[in-house]
C-alpha positions in Angstrom: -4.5 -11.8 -17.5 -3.4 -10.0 -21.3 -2.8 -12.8 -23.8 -0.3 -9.8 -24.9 1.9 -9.8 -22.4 5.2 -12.4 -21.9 5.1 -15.0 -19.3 7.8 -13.6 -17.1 5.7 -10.2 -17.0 2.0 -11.7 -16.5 4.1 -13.5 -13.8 5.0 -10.3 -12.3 1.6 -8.5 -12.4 -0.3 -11.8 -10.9 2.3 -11.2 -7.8 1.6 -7.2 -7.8 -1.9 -7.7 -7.4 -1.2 -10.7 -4.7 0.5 -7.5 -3.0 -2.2 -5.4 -3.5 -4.3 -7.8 -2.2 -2.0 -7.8 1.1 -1.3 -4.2 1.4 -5.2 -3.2 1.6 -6.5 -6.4 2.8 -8.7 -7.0 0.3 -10.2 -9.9 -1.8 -9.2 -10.2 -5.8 -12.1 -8.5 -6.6 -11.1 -5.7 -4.9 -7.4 -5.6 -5.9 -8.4 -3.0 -8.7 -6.1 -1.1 -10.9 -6.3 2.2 -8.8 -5.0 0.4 -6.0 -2.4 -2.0 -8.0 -0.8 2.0 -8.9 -0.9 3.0 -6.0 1.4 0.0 -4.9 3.7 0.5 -7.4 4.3 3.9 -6.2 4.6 3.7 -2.7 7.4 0.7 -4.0 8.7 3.2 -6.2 8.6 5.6 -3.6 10.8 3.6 -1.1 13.4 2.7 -3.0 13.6 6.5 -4.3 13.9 7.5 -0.7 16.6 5.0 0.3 18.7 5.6 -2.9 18.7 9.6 -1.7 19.0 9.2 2.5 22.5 7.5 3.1 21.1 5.7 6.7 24.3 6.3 9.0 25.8 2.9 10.5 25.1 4.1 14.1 21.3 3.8 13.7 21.5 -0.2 11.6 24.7 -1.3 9.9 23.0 -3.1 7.5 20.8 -0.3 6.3 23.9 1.2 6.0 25.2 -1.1 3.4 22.0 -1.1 1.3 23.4 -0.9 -2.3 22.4 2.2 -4.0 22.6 1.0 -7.7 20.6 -2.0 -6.8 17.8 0.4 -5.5 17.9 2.2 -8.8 17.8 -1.2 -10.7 14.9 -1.6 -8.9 13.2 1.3 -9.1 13.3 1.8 -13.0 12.2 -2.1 -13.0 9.2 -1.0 -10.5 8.9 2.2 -13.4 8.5 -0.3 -16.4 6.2 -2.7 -14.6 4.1 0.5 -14.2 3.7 1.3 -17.7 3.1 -1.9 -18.9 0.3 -1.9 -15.7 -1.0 1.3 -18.2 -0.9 -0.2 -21.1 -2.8 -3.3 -20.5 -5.3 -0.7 -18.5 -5.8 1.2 -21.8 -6.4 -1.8 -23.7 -9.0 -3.4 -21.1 -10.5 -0.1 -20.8 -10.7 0.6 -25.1 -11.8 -2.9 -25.4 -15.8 -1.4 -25.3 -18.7 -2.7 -27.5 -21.0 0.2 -28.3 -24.1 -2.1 -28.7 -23.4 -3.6 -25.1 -22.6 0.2 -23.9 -26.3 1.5 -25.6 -28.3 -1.5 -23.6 -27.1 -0.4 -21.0 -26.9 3.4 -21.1 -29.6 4.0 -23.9 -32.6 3.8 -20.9 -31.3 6.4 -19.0 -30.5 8.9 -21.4 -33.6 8.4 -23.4 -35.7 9.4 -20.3 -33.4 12.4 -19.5 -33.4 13.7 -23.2 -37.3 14.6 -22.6 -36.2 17.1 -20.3 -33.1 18.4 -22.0 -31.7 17.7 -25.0 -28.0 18.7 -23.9 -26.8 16.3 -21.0 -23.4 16.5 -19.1 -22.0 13.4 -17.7 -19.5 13.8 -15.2 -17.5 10.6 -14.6 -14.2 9.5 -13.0 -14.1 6.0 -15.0 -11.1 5.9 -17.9 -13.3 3.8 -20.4 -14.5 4.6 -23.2 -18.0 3.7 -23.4 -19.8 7.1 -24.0 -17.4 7.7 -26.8 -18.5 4.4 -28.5 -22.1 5.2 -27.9 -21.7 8.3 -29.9 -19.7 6.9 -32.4 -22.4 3.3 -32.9 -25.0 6.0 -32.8 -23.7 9.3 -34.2 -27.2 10.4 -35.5 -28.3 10.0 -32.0 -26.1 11.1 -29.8 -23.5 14.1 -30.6 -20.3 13.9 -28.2 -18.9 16.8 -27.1 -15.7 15.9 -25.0 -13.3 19.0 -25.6 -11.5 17.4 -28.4 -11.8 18.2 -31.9 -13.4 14.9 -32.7 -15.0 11.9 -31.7 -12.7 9.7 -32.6 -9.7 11.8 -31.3 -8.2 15.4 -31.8 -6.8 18.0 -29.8 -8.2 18.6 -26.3 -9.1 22.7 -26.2 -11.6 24.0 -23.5 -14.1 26.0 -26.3 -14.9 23.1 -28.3 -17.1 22.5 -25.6 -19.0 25.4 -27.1 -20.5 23.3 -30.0 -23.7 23.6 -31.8 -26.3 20.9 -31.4 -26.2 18.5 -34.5 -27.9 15.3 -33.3 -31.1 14.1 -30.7 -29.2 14.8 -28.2 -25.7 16.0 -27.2 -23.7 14.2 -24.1 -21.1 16.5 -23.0 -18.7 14.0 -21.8 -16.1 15.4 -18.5 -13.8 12.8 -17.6 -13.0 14.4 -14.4 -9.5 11.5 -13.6 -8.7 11.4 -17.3 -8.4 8.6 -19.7 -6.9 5.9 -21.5 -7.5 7.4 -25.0 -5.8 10.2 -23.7 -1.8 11.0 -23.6 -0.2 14.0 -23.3 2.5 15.6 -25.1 4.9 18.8 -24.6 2.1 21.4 -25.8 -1.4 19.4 -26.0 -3.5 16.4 -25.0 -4.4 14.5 -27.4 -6.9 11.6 -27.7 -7.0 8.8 -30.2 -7.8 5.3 -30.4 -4.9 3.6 -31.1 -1.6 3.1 -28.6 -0.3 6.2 -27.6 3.5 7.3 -29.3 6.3 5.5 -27.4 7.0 7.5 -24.1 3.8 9.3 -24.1 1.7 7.6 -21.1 -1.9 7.8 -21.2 -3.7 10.7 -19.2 -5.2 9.2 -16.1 -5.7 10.6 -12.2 -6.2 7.5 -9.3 -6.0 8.3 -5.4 -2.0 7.4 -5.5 -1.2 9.9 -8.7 0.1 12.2 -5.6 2.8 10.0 -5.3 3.9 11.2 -9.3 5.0 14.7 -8.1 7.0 12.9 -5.0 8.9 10.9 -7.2 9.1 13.9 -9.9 7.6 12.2 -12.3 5.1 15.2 -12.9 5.5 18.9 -12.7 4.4 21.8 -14.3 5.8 25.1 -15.5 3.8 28.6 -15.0 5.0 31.3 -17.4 7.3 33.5 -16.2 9.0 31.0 -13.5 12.4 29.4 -14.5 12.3 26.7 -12.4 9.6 23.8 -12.0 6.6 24.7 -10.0 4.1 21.8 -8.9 0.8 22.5 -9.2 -2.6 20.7 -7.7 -3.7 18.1 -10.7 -7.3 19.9 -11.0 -6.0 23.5 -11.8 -4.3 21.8 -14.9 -5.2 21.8 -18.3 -7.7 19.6 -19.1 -8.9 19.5 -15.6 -9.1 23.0 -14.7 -11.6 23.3 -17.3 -13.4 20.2 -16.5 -13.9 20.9 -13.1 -15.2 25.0 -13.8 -17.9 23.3 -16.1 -18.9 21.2 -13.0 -19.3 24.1 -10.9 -20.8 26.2 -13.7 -23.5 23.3 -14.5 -24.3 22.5 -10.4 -25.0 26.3 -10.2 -28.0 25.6 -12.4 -29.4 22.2 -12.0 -31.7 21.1 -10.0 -30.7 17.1 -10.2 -27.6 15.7 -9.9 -27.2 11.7 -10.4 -24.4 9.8 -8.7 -24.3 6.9 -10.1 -21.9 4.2 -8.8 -19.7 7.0 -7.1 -17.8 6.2 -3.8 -17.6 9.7 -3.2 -13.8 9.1 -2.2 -12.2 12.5 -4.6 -11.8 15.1 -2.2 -12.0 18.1 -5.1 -15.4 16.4 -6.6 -16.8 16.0 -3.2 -15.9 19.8 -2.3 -17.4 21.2 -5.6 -21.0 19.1 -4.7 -20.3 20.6 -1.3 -20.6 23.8 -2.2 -22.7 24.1 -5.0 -25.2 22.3 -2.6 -24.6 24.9 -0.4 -24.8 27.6 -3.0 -27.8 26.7 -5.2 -31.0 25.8 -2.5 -32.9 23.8 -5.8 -30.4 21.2 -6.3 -31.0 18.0 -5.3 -28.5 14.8 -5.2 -29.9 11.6 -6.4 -27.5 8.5 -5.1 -28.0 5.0 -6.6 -25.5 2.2 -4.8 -26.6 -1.6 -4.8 -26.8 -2.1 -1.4 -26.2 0.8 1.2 -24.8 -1.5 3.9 -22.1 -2.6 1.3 -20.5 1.3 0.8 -20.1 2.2 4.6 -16.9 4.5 3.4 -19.4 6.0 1.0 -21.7 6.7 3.1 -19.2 8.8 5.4 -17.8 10.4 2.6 -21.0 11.5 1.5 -22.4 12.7 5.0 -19.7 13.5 6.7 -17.3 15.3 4.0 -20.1 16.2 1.3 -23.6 17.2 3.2 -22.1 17.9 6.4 -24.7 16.5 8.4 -27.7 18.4 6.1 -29.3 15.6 4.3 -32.3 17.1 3.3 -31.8 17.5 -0.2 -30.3 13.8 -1.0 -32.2 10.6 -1.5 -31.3 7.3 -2.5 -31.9 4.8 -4.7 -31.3 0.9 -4.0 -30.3 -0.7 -7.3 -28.1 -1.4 -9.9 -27.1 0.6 -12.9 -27.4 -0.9 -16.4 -30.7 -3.2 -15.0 -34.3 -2.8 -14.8 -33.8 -0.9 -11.4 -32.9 2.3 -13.5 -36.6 3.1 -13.7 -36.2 3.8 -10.4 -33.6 6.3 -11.3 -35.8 7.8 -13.7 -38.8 8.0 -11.6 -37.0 10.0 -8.8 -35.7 12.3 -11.6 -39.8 12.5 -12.3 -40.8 13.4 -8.7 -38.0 15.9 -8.5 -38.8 17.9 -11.7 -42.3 17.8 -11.7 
């Protein structure tokens, strides 16, 4: 647990992620922050429903008696324990060594740089280990992120559009957001330090849908004087994220999943039909074990290849050991 946090909150986050653990009956290891979120808001979620839907006496009188204020008491509590669940995510998250981050990515991209020297990397993780790869080894590796700088800036969709300056670039998409991110009325913004007060950090996890329930998010089209909600991914920065996916998949011929559950509906979708749309591409999945990722595996043939696996192969290891010359080697069979 966060040596930063007071007792009576660590107290309060070990018992959320004892619920979590209940609620998706899984073990700790398991009880991850997506999910922890996710718990909060469905909580969140219930008490916002009650405090709005008076439940008449005839159907339970003691529903009927439920006290409104507490509910909102307990709601804005829920709210709090929510941010500070954020917070201690962006400090796990930030907390990256860039030596441990090149050991581990450094084989990978080495091999793929003698194909290309410009290399996207699409990735629905919050942390920040590319960006401190590129800042340990800035004559090595350029970043290019859609922000102004390595090290933080304003996001904008052209600065994408940069001029190679180092071995190779990494064009970084962080496809759920992340914790060096926050947003503010007119711009994201990354940096690494804490975010202002009141300005959470960026992020997207499978509950996030619940946000627009409880009104926490919505977004205003010109032109339109009242609120209108919008899907997440046709929102700036992931509306521009997501069109360089599909404008990159319409060219490759290799695309590496690496460690991806394939549980996104919109990324699954876009590998859907870009393998549908472009006959050379060819998806490379690495997993551990496959009998371990049985939800995986019927995401990916069921939702993404449709029953036509022809064009996907898999590799049995783990990323960041030895086994990623096995990656590299089915990269090698496929391009030559």
């Amino acid at each position: 647990m966060d040596e930063q946090l007071p007792q009576h909150r660590a107290s309060q986050l070990r018992d959320l992620f004892k619920a979590t653990q209940d609620r998706f009956r899984v073990g700790e290891d398991w009880a991850n922050v997506e999910r922890v979120l996710e718990v909060l808001n469905e909580m969140r979620l219930a008490c916002w429903l009650l405090s709005r839907n008076r439940i008449p006496s005839s159907i339970h009188e003691g529903a009927a008696n439920i006290d409104v204020n507490r509910l909102i008491q307990i709601e804005s509590e829920l709210a709090s324990l929510r941010a500070e669940v954020l917070e201690v995510t962006r400090r796990t998250y930030g907390a990256v060594d860039g030596a441990a981050v090149r050991a581990i990515w450094a084989p990978l991209l080495d091999s793929l740089s003698g194909y290309q020297r410009f290399i996207p990397i699409f990735t629905a993780n919050y942390d920040w280990a590319i960006e401190e790869l590129c800042i340990t080894e800035r004559e090595k590796y350029q970043l290019i992120d859609g922000f102004t700088d390595a090290r933080g800036g304003t996001f904008d969709c052209s600065n994408f559009n940069q001029q190679l300056r180092a071995d190779t670039a990494l064009a970084l998409f962080k496809f759920h957001g992340s914790t060096n991110w926050y947003r503010t009325d007119d711009a994201i913004i990354k940096s690494l330090g804490p975010p202002p007060p009141d300005q959470p950090i960026v992020i997207r996890y499978p509950g996030a849908r619940r946000d627009v329930e409880l009104g926490d998010e919505h977004f205003i089209l010109e032109g339109l004087t009242e609120p209108f909600v919008l899907p997440w991914h046709v929102v700036e920065p992931f509306d521009c994220l997501f069109s360089y996916f599909s404008a990159c998949l319409q060219q490759a011929k290799v695309l590496l999943a690496i460690g991806y559950s394939f549980g996104d509906d919109e990324i699954n979708s876009r590998i859907s039909a870009l393998l549908e749309a472009n006959s050379e591409l060819e998806l490379v999945v690495m997993l551990p074990e496959m009998n371990d990722f049985g939800s995986t595996f019927y995401h990916l043939t069921e939702v993404v290849l449709q029953g036509n696996d022809s064009r996907v192969s898999y590799v049995r290891g783990r990323f960041g050991t030895d086994d990623v010359t096995l990656l590299t080697r089915r990269v090698q069979e496929i391009l030559s």
